[in-house]
N, C-alpha and C positions, 0 to 999 in steps of 0.2 A: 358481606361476611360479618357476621359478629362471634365475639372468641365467648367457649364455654365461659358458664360463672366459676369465680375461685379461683380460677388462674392469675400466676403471676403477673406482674407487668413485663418482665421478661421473655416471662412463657408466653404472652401474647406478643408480645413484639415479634419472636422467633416465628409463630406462627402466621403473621404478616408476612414474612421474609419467605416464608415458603411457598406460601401462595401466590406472591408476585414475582418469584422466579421463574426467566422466560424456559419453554424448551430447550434451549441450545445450552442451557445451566448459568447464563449471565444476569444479571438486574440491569434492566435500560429502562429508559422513559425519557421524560421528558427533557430535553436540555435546551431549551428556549428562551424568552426573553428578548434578547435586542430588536428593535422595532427597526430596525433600517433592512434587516434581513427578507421579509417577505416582498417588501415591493421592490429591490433586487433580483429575488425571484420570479417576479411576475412582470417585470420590466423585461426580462431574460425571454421565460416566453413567448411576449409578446413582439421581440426582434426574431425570435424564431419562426414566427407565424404559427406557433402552438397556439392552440384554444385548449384552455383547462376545462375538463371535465366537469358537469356538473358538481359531481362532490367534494371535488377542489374547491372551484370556484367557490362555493356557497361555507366551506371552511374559513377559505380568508376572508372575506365577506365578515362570518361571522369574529374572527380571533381581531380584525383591524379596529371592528365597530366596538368590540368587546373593551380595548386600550385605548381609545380617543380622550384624552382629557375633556376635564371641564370647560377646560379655556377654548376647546375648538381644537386644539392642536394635538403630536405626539411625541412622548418623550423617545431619546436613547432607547432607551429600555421601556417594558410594563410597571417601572418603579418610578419613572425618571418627568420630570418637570418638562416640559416644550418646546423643542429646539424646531431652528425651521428648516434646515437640514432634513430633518425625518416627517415634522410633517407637511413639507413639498412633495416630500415620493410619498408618503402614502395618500395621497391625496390623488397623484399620479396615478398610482396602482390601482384604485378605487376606480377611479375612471376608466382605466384599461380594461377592468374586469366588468364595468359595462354600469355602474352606478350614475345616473346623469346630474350635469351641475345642478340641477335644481334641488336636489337630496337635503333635507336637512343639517344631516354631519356635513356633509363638501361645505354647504353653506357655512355654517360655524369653523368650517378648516380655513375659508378664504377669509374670514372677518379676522382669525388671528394670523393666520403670518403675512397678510399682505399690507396691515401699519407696521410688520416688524422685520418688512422691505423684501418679503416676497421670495422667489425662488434664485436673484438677485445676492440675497445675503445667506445663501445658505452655504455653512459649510463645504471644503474641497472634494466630500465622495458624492455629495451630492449632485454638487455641480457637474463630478464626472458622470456619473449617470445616467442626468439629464442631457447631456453632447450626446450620447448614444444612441439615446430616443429622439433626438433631435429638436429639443424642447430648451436648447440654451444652444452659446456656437462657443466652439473650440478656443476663439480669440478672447473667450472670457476665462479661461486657464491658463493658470504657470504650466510652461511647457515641465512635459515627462516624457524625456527623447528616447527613445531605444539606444540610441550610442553610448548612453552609463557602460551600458555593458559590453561596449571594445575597450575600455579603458584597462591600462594595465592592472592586472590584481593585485599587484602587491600598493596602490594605494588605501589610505585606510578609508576613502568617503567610494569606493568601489563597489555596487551593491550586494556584489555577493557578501559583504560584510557584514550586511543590514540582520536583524534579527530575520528569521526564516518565515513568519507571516507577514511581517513587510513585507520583506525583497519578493514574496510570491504571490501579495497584491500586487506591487505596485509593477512587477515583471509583465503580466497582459494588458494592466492601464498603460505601459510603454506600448505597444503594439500597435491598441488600440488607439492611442495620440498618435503613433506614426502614421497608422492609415486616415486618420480622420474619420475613422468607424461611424458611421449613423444609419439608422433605419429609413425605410422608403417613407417621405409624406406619405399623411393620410387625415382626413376629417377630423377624427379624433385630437390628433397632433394639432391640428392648426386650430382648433380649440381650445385646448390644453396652452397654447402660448398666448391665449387671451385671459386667460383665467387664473393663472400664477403670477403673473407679471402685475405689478401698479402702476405701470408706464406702459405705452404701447412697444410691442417687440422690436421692430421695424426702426426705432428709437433710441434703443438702448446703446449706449458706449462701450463697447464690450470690455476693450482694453481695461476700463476704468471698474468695470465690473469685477476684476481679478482681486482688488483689495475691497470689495464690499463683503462685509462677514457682522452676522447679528451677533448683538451681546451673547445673549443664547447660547451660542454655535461654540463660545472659545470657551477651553479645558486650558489647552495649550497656544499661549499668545505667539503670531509668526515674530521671530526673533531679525533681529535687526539683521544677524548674520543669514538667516535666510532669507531675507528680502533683498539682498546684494546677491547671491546666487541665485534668485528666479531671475532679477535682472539679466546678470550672464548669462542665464541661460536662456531669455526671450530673445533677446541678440544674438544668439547663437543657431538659432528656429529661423532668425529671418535669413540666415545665408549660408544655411545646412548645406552639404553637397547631397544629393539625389544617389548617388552610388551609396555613396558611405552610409545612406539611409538605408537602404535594399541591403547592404552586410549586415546593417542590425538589426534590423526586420527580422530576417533568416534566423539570424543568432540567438535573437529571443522567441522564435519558434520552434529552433533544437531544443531549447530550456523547457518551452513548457510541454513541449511532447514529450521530453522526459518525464516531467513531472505529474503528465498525466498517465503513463506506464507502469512508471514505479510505484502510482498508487490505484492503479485499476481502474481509471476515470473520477475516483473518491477524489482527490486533491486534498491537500493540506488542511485546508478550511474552506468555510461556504464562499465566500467574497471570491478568494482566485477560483472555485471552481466553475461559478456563472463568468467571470467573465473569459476564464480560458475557452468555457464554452462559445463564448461570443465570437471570443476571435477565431475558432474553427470555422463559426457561420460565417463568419466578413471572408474567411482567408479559404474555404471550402464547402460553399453553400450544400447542405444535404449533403453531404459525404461522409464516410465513416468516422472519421473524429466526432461528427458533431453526433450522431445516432451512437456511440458511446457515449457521451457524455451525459445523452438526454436519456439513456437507458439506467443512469444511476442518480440523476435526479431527484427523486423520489427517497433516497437511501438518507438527504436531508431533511423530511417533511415527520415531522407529528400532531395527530388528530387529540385534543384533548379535549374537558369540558368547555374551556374559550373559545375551541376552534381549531387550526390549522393552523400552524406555523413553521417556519425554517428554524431546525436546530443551529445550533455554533459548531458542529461539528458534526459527522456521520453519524455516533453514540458516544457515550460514555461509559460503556458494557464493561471493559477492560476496570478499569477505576473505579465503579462502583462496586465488582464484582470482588477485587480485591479488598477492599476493605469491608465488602457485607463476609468477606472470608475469616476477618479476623476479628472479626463483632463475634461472629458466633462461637469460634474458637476462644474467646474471651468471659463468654458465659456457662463455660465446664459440661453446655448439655453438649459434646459432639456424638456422641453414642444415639442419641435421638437423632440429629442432623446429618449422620453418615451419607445415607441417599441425595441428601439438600448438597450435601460437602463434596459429595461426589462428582453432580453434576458441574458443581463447580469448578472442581479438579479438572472437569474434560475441557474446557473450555479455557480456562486458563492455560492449559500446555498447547493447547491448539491455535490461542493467540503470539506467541511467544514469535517473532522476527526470524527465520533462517538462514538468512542471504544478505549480504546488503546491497543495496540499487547500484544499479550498474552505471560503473564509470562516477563512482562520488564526486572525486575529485572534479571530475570536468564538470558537473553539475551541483557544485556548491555543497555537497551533502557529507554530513560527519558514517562513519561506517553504522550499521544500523544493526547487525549479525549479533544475536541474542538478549536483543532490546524488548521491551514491548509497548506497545501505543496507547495512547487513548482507550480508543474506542475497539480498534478490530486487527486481528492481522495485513488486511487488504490492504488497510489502510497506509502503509508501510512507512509510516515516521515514527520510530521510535522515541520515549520521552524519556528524561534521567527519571522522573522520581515515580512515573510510570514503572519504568523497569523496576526498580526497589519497590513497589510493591504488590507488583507481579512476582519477585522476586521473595518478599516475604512471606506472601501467600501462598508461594507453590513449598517454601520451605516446612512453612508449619502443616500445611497437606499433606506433607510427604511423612509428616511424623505418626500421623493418625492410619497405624494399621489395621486390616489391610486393604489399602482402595487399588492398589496394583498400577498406576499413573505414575508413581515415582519419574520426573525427571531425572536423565542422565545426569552423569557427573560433567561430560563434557559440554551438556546444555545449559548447567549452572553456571558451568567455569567460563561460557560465554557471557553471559547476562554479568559478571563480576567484572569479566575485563571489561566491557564497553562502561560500565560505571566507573570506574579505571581510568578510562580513557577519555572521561568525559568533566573531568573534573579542573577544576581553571585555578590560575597561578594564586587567586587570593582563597583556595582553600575551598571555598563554594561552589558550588554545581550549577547551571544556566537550565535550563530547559531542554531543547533538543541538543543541543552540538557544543562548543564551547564558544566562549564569549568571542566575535572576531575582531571588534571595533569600539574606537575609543569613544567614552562618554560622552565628548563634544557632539556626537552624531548629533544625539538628542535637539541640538541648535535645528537643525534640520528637518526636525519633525515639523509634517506639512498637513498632517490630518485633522488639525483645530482642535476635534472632540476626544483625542485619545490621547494618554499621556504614557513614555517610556514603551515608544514601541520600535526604536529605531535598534535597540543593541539589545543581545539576550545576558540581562546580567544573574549572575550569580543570585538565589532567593531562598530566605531560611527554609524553606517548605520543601521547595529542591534537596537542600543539602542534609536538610533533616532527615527526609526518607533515606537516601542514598547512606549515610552516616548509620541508620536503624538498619539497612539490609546487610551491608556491608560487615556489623558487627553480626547479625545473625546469621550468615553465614560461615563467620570463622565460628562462632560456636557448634555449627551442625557440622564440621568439617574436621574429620578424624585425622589424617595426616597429609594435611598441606604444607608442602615443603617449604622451610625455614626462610627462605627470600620471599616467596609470596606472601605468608601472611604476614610477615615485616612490612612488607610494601601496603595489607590492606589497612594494618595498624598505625603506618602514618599518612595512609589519607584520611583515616579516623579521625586523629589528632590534628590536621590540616580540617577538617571539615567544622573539627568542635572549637577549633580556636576563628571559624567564622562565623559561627552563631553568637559564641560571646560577643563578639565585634559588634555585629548584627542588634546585641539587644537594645530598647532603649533608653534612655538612662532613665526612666521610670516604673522600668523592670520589665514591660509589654515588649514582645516583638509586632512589627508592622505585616500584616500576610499582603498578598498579592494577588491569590488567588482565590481566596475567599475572603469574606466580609467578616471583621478584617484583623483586628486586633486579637478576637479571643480566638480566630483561627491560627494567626502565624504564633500566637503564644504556645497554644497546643504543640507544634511543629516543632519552636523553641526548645522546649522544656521536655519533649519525648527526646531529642538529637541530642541533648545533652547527656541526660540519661544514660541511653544507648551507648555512648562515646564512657562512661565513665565516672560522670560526674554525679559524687553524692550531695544529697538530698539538701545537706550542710551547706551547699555551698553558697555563698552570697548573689550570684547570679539565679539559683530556684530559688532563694529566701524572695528575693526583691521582685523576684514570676509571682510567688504564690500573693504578698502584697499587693500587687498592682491587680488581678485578678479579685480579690475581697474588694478592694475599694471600687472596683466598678460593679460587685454584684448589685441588683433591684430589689426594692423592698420587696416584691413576690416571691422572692428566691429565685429568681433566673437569672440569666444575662442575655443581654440582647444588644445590636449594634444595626443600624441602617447604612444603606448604598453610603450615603452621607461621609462615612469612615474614611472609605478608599477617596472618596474624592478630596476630602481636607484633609485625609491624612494627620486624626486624630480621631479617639473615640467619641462617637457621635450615638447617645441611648436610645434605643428603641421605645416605642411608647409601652412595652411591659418585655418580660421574659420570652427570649424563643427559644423554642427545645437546642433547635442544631448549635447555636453558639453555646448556648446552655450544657449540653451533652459536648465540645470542645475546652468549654471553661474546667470542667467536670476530670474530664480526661488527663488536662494540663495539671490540676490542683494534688489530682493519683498520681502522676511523674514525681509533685517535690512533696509527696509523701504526707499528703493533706489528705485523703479520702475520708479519715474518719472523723474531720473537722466540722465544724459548727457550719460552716462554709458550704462546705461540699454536701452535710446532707440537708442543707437547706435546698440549696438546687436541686439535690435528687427529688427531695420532697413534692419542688414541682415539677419535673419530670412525668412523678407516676400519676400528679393529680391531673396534669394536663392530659396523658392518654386516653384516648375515647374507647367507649366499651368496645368497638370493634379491634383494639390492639392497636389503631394505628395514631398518630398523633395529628394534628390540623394544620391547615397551610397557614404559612409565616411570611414574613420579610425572604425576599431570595437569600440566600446564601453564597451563592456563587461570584465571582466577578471579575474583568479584563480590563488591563489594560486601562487603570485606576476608574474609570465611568460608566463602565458597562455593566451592570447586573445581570447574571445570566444563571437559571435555574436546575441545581441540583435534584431530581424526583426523589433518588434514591436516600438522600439525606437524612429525609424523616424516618425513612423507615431501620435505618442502619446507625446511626450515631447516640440515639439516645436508647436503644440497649448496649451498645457500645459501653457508654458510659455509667449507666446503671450498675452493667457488670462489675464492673473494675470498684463501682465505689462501695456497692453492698460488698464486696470483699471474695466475690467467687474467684477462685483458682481455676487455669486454664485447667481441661482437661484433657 
């Protein structure tokens, strides 16, 4: 596609947005990146006796070969330096999919991690992965007993307490450690444990094996306090009762059929959905659970120029779709975009949560009843900052007549209460549910490569959207009786006296979910806004500061994975649009737009876009759980008319 000559940088951007709008009115694509995710996948398969299709097969093939470091190895992610963690399973994966050791790549995969001790020192998922395939033995893992889960709930290290993609990992990794889950030998196999190992298998100490971890592998170092709780808990493995094993076997089989019902076979995320899958196969070879599950499989996979890879999630339709809603609504052309805005309108209200999963309570789950998720309805996890911008979205659609989609008053006033209800003692909003557990968890955290994944804490991005909907609702809302909008007015003020909290004392907030600073400043600095706060005040004076001192001589701003991980700004080798189009956005909150500043960024903005309207791929944007880079598609095509708009001065329309 290339846009007519003369056209705006606007008008082409819009015109991108139109064109890569799917049928169903959403923006999806790609939401990829983490490299531990396909051979997970294909490790899954292949305990199912699946054979991938040729055009699978020759995807991963292509998207694994495409990520291989220089050094032989694979990062975390398609951004990320060599951990042996990820490149032991891909390496595995490779092989499964029928690549033989003598390959080139295999070659160079076994020259770097086998001096940097092999399959041996790889991180905790890896190891578990490799038990399932039967390519490491279970006596080289800290026990994950299924009996967490008879313990009384009301302790606080109880795992329903755990953040909600924890506890729904590491819920079928108990399962699967209580049955000893492993795939039948095979040639393959007993290859494969010639060839990862630097010591012969037959050899290895396993016990001793549990504390072997490469430099590499640690984000998060095991804390002394969890080295005396695997303790306990290996002692406790060796004189299990065999009942009380089979009650929590059961127990965590009522959980995860829950949790595979109340999300249509989707699951939560990729990780619990292969392995829930697994444990249907171990606990119900060929039976219905497992042909559910393998029937939505597929629902995680995208084909791109690199190849095929497993997303982090079902989509991210819902998310992108919302804020490609108020990009456009922010460039005054909606009168052009009706039919674009429309489709989006259906789709939005057709996402929107109506029910909440049955029996919450008994299954860990916060009510869900006029939420909206991520990626899809089906998918049925409602998110806070999800809903608030589902939530803003359908407000400013509703104003643009006439599309005849109006939601209900009573579908609003759903979607307000669960933000409502979802909001935590320190002011701040968590992510899905509210925060259940205390910070210390974190001692506990046992996954090496990921950091803050044990507790859902409160995050400016959160609270910021939810603080932005919240106010835009009492403003579209003619007469809401005198208690309620008091009530939404002081979780406003609860919300904005956590952002100040939040900020840091060199005016940045730290984001979480994207990379990283010039995101959570954007977040920052809209929440304040929203709540109240002029332009004046020393907390935007000291935003818009800290934002100029980090712009680059090109006019942009840019930040690497690098951020999240140190947890300071880390510059990119020049300008990228999406932080650029974030920095941009943040600078129009404290009333900078017509600054030296701001149209230096715009500047490159419009010089960066390519004649076809669309802008060039960057640094990811996206990112989990401080190490993980994980890619946004829709970013480029939605944030930097976003922010365009706002700075050349256009009024919503």
């Amino acid at each position: 596609m290339r846009a007519p000559a003369g056209r705006s940088p606007i008008e082409k951007g819009l015109d991108v947005l139109v064109a890569t709008q799917d049928p169903s009115g959403s923006w999806k694509g790609d939401y990829g990146g983490p490299l531990f995710l396909p051979p997970l996948y294909v490790g899954t398969l292949y305990a199912l006796g699946r054979v991938p299709d040729a055009s699978t097969r020759a995807g991963f093939l292509r998207y694994l070969r495409a990520h291989q470091n220089g050094d032989g190895g694979w990062g975390l992610d398609v951004e990320g330096s060599s951990q042996v963690f990820t490149s032991v399973l891909n390496y595995v994966a490779l092989r499964l999919l029928g690549v033989p050791p003598e390959d080139a790549g295999l070659q160079r995969a076994r020259a770097w991690f086998l001096p940097h001790g092999g399959a041996l020192a790889s991180a905790s998922w890896g190891k578990f992965m490799l038990c399932v395939l039967g390519l490491y033995e279970y006596e080289g893992l800290y026990p994950v007993p299924p009996e967490l889960w008879l313990l009384p709930r009301w302790l606080p290290f109880h795992p329903g307490r755990l953040w909600c993609h924890c506890r729904m990992v590491y819920l079928p990794m108990s399962h699967l450690y209580g049955r000893r889950a492993r795939v039948a030998d095979a040639p393959v196999l007993r290859a494969l444990r010639e060839e990862i190992y630097a010591e012969p298998y037959a050899a290895i100490d396993w016990r001793a094996a549990r504390d072997r971890l490469a430099p590499t592998d640690v984000y998060t170092p095991r804390t002394a306090f969890l080295q005396r709780v695997n303790r306990l808990l290996g002692a406790y493995e060796g004189m299990h009762s065999g009942a009380l094993r089979e009650r929590a076997l059961a127990e965590v089989l009522q959980q995860i059929r829950a949790e595979d019902e109340a999300t249509h076979h989707i699951c939560i995320g990729p990780v619990n959905k292969l392995y829930n899958t697994l444990v249907w196969h171990f606990e119900r070879p060929g039976g219905a659970e497992v042909e559910a599950h393998v029937a939505r499989l597929a629902d995680y996979l995208w084909e791109n120029r690199d190849g095929l890879k497993m997303n982090g999630y079902n989509s991210s339709e819902l998310w992108d779709t919302a804020f490609a809603v108020q990009a456009i609504a922010a460039t005054g052309q909606t009168q052009r975009m009706r039919p674009t805005l429309a489709r989006a309108y259906r789709f939005i209200v057709d996402q929107q949560v109506l029910e909440d999963s049955p029996q919450p309570e008994r299954h860990y789950r916060h009510p869900s009843k006029g939420g909206w998720p991520f990626s899809t309805r089906e998918h049925g996890w409602p998110i806070s900052d999800c809903t608030a911008e589902g939530l803003k979205a359908s407000l400013l659609l509703a104003a643009l007549e006439p599309l005849d989609l109006t939601l209900s008053a009573e579908r609003l006033a759903d979607a307000v209460s669960l933000l409502l209800s979802m909001q935590n003692g320190d002011g701040g909003w968590a992510t899905y549910e509210l925060r259940r557990g205390p910070r210390w968890l974190e001692l506990l955290n046992p996954s090496d490569v990921f950091g803050d994944i044990m507790v859902d804490y409160s995050y400016v991005e959160c609270t910021s959207a939810c603080v932005q909907a919240l106010m835009a609702y009492l403003h579209a809302s003619k007469a809401l009786p005198a208690s309620r909008a008091e009530a939404l007015r002081g979780a406003v003020r609860r919300g904005r006296d956590f952002i100040l909290r939040a900020q840091g004392e060199d005016g940045g907030w730290e984001g979480s979910w994207g990379v990283c600073f010039s995101y959570g400043t954007w977040f920052g600095t809209w929440g304040l806004r929203a709540a109240g706060v002029e332009v004046e005040h020393p907390a935007l004076r000291r935003a818009a500061a800290y934002l100029r001192a980090h712009q680059l001589a090109d006019g942009g701003w840019g930040e690497t994975i690098e951020s999240c991980r140190q947890r300071t700004w880390v510059h990119a080798e020049g300008g990228q649009a999406v932080m650029t189009s974030w920095a941009l956005l943040a600078l129009h909150a404290c009333g900078e737009g017509p600054s030296r500043a701001a149209q230096r960024g715009a500047a490159f903005l419009r010089a960066r876009q390519q004649p076809d309207g669309r802008w060039p791929e960057e640094h990811i944007a996206g990112v989990f759980n401080k190490t993980c880079a994980i890619h946004y598609d829709a970013y480029l095509r939605v944030f930097p008319v976003w922010a365009l708009a706002l700075v050349d001065g256009v009024s919503v329309g």
